[in-house]
Every structure is written in C-alpha cells, then in structure tokens.
N, C-alpha and C positions, 0 to 999 in steps of 0.2 A: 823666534817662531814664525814673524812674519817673511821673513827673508826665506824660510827653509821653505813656505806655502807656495812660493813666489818661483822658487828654484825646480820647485813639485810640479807649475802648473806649467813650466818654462820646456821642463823634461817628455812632460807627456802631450803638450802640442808639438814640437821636434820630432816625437815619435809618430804621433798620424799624420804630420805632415812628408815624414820619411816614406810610413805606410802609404799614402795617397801617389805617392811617385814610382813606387816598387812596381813592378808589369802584373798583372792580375795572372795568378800560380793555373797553368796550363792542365786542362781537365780535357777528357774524351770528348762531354758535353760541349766545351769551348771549342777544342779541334773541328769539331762534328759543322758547329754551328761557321765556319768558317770556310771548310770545305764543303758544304755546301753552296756558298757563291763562289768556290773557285770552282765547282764543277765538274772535273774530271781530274783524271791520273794519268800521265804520262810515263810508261813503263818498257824500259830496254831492259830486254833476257835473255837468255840463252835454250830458254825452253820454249815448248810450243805455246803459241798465242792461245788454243783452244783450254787451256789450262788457266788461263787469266780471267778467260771467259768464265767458266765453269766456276773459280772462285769468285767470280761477280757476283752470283746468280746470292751464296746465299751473305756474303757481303752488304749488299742491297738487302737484307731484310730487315740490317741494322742499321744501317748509314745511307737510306734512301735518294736517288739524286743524281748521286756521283754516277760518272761512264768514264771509262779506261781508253786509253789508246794501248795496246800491247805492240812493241816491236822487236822481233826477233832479230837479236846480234850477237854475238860470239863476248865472252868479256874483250878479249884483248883492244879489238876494233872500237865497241862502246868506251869503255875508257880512253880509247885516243881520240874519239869525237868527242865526247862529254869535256875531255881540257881542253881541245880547237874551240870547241863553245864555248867556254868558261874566259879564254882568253879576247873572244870575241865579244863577251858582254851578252851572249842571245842564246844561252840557254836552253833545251826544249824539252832535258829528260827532269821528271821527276823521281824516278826511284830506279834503283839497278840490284841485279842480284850477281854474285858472282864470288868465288872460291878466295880464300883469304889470300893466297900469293900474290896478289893485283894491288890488294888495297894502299899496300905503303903510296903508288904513285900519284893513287889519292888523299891521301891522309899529307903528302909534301906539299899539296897543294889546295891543302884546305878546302877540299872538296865534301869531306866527309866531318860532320861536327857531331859532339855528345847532345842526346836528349835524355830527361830522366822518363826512360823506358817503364819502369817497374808501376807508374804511376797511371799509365798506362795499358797497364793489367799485365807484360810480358814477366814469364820469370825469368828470375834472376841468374838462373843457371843459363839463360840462352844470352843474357847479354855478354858481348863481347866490346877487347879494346877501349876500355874505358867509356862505354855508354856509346858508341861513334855507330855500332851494329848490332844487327839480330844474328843469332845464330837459326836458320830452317830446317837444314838438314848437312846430310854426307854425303857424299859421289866415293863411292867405292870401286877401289879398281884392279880385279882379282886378275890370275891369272885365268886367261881364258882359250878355249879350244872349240875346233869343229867334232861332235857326235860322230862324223860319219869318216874323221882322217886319224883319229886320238882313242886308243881304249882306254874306259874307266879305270882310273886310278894309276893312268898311266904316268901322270903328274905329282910328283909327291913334296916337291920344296922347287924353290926359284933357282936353284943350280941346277935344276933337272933341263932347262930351256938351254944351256950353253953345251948342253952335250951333242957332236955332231952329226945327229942325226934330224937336227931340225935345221939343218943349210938351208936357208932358201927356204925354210916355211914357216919363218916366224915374224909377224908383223907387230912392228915396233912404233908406236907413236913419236911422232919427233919433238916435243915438249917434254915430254919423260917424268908426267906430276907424280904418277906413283912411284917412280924409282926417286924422283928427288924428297918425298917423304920421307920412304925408307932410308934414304940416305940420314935423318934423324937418327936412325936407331943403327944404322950400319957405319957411319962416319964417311968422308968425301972418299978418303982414298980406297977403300973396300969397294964404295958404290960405283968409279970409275974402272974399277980393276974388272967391276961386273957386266959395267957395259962395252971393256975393249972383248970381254969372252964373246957377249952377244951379237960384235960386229964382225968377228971373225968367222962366224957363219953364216956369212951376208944375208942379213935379214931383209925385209920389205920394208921403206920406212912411210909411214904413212902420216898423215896432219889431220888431225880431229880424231878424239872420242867415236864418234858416230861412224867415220867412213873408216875406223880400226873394225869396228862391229861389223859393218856392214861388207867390208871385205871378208871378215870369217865367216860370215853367213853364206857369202858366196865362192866361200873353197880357194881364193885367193891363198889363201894361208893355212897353215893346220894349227894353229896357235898366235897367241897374241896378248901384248903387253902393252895396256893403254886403253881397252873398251870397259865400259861402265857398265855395271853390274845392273843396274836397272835396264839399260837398253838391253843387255844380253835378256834377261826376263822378258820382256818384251815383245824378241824376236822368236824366246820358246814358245811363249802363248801361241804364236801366230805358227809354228809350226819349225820352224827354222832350225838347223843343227847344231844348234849352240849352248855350251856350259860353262860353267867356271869351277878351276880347281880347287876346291875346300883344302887350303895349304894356308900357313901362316909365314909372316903376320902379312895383313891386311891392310895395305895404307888405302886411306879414306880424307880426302878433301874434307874441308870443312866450310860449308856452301854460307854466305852470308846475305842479308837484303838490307837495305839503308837509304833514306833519302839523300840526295845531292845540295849540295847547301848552293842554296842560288837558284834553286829551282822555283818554277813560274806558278806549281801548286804548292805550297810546302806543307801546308795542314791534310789536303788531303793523302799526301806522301805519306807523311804519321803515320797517321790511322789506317794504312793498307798494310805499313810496314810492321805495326802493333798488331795486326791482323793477321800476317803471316805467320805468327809463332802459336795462333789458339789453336787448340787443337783440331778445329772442325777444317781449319784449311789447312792442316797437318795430313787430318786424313784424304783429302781430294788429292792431295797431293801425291800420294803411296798409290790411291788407288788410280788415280786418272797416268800416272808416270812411273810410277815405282820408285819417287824418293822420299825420304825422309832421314830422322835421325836411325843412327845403330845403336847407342845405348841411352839408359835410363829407364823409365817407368814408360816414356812413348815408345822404345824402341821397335824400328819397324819391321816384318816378319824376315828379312834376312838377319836384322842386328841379331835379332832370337834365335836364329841359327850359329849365328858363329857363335854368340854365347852357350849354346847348349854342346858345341863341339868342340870348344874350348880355343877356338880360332882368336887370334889377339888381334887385336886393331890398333893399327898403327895413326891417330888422326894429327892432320897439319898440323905445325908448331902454330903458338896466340904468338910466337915471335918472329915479325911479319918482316922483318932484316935479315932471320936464318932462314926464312922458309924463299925468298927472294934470291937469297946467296947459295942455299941448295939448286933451284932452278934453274938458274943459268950454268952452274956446274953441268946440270944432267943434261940440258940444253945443248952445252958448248962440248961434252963430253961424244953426245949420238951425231951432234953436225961434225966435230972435227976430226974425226978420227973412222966418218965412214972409209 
C-alpha cells in the first residue's frame, strides 16, 4: 500500500512537472498580447496596398495597435526575395499571399510551417496542406473578349479560340495558370496539342494577368486567355469593353495567405492570416477587388453565377508536385513552340 502511494505521488509530480515545461497552448488572446509589442505586419502581395489598408481599418477594432507595412510584388519575384532573405539570415516579409503553384518552393525550404489554425477561429474547410495555409479565395480565369471586336455568344467552348479567324487576335498569357489547371482535367498531351493549335495563329503573348486585361481593354486583341475575372469586372464598372465567355469548365487558382517562418513578427503574422479567412475581410475583399472564394455558403457573386448556369470549376490541384509539373509543361509548351 505504501509503496503503491509512493509510486501515486511519484506519477503525478512527473506529470506537472512535465505540464510546467509544455509551452503555454497558443490562444488569440496570447497572440494578440504579443503582437502587440511586436507592432506591425509586414505584408508582400500581389494585390493593391489600398486593400490592406482598408482591411486595417476594421482589423484595428479587434487587434488595436498593430500597423502594416503592405508591399506590392508579383508572387514569383516575392518568393525569390523571401529565400535570398531567408538564406541571408535578415528576413523582412511577414506574411505573403500567393496562388498554390509557388508554395512547393516554399514548403522545400521550410519556409512555410503548420499552425493549429481552427483554434484560431479559421474553418476547417479553408485550411490547406496540412495546417502550413489558409485558403482566401479563387482567381478565376475565363475566357475573355473585347464587347466591341466579339459578338455575344460568339464564344461557345475553348476550341472555338484555335479557329483561324483569331490570327493575330488572340492574347495569350505566357505563364499559361489556366491552361495548366485545365491540363488536370484534360491530361498533358491534349493540353499541349491545345496550345500548338493556339500558336499556329500567332497569337500576342503577353506577361501578367493584368497587362492580358489591359491589352483587351485597349483592342490590342479581340480575345484572351489569361486575364482574371475580377479585373475584367473591374474594367466593366469603369466602362471598358470587356466580358468573359460563360463556357465551361472554369479553371480557378486557388489563392492562399501564410506566415513565413522566420519572420521578424510571427504573432502578429497569425492573427492577420486568422483574419483573412473571417468573413468581414472576405467581404472587403469582393467588394474593394472582386475576389473571393466560388463555392460553398460564401461563395462570391460570380461563384453564384457559374453555379446557377451550371458552369464547372475547375480549381488548382492540393497537389502542389502536379500543379508545379502542369506549369512548367504549359510554361515550356507557349515559350517553346512559339
């Protein structure tokens, strides 16, 4: 009996002395209190700074204190500074956002580590890769045309662009994220067979999302493969002659945001990136840019459209080896074979 008391009291000092060395379990309220002395947030994106701001404003009604540095970079650029820094020991980005095709050269390089997100209010349906991301939204990227060079409905499927009457009018991103999605659902060799049709009517090849828009905006092209369905929105508000073909399927980026491990704020990185998935900077986000996700219960007023017309969505593979090894296919496919 005395021996078993002995072994009793032997078991449960072991035990709080175990408990007493464990890290104290990571709460908002801890984060909060933490990033508060570190102060600010250092944020590389690809979107406009005015949208970082904007999500400050009600940010700050929770998390009083904090200020942002936002700086605009393209992912590819940000990830080859973020490992120059990383290898330099001097660090400066806190958090990044940027489309899953990137991350593996993150994730090699331990740049990207798990947090138990859910704990942190995000759900469970936005976490990605093993706790390492958030998921924020989609970049959709339809087939698009100029109002004033394309009749309505003159666009009826993605074979309709290699017909040769758009020589010479059809601008082609030279990254190729949407065609290398679809190359998911189409297989490599089909998706290169699609792109030698597309170069045999010497298209425009263009570099960036945004200057594919912006060249159809300005009659550059009568068509185009590679502008983002938000900025096309964007450019109609403002007046612009630009649509996009309601044809299926749909490939859609799958846009992610994460802290940088190494980074000089790391708490307050969290709780921005915990942040990005509530819904209140879900919706700044739609309204200030036009993104967000296309399905579920948030889905944003385009997801609701292709849903209601029955438009399939094609989103990035979570397997960041296949969606890497499509990319440089569609990559090596539009450079080599102009």
């Amino acid at each position: 009996m005395f021996g078993t008391r002995i072994s009793c009291f032997a078991a449960l000092a072991c035990g709080l002395l175990l408990a007493s060395r464990a890290p104290a379990q990571e709460t908002t309220a801890s984060l909060y209190e933490q990033a508060r002395k570190e102060g600010k947030i250092s944020i590389w994106s690809s979107l406009e700074t005015s949208l970082h701001q904007k999500q400050l404003e009600t940010f700050s009604k929770t998390y009083p204190g904090i200020g942002i540095e936002a700086f605009r970079i393209q992912p590819g650029p940000a990830i080859e500074r973020a490992i120059t820094e990383a290898r330099a020991g001097k660090l400066t980005v806190d958090i990044m956002d940027t489309n899953s095709g990137y991350l593996q050269l993150l994730f090699d390089r331990d740049l990207v580590r798990p947090h138990d997100w859910e704990k942190l209010g995000v759900p469970k349906s936005q976490i990605l890769y093993d706790n390492r991301a958030i998921q924020i939204g989609h970049y959709d990227l339809p087939i698009a045309f100029n109002t004033d060079l394309v009749k309505p409905g003159e666009i009826r499927s993605w074979d309709d662009l290699a017909d040769p009457k758009w020589k010479g009018k059809l601008l082609l991103e030279a990254r190729g994220f949407g065609l290398a999605i679809l190359a998911q659902q189409w297989g490599g060799e089909k998706t290169v067979a699609y792109i030698k049709r597309l170069l045999a009517n010497q298209p425009i090849i263009t570099k960036g999302a945004v200057p594919t828009a912006d060249g159809l905006a300005g009659a550059q092209g009568s068509v185009a493969i590679g502008a983002l369905a938000a900025r096309l929105s964007l450019f109609r508000a403002q007046g612009a002659p630009v649509d996009w073909a309601r044809v299926g399927p749909m490939p859609a980026q799958v846009v992610t945001v994460f802290p940088v491990n190494g980074a000089p704020h790391p708490a307050a990185a969290k709780l921005w990136a915990a942040y990005w998935a509530s819904a209140e900077a879900q919706k700044i986000f739609y309204d200030e840019q036009g993104y967000g996700v296309l399905n579920g219960p948030s889905a944003n007023p385009r997801g609701q459209e292709y849903a209601k017309l029955g438009i399939p969505v094609v989103y990035e593979t979570a397997d960041v080896e296949e969606g890497r090894r499509n990319l440089e296919l569609v990559a090596k496919a539009i450079d080599g074979l102009q």
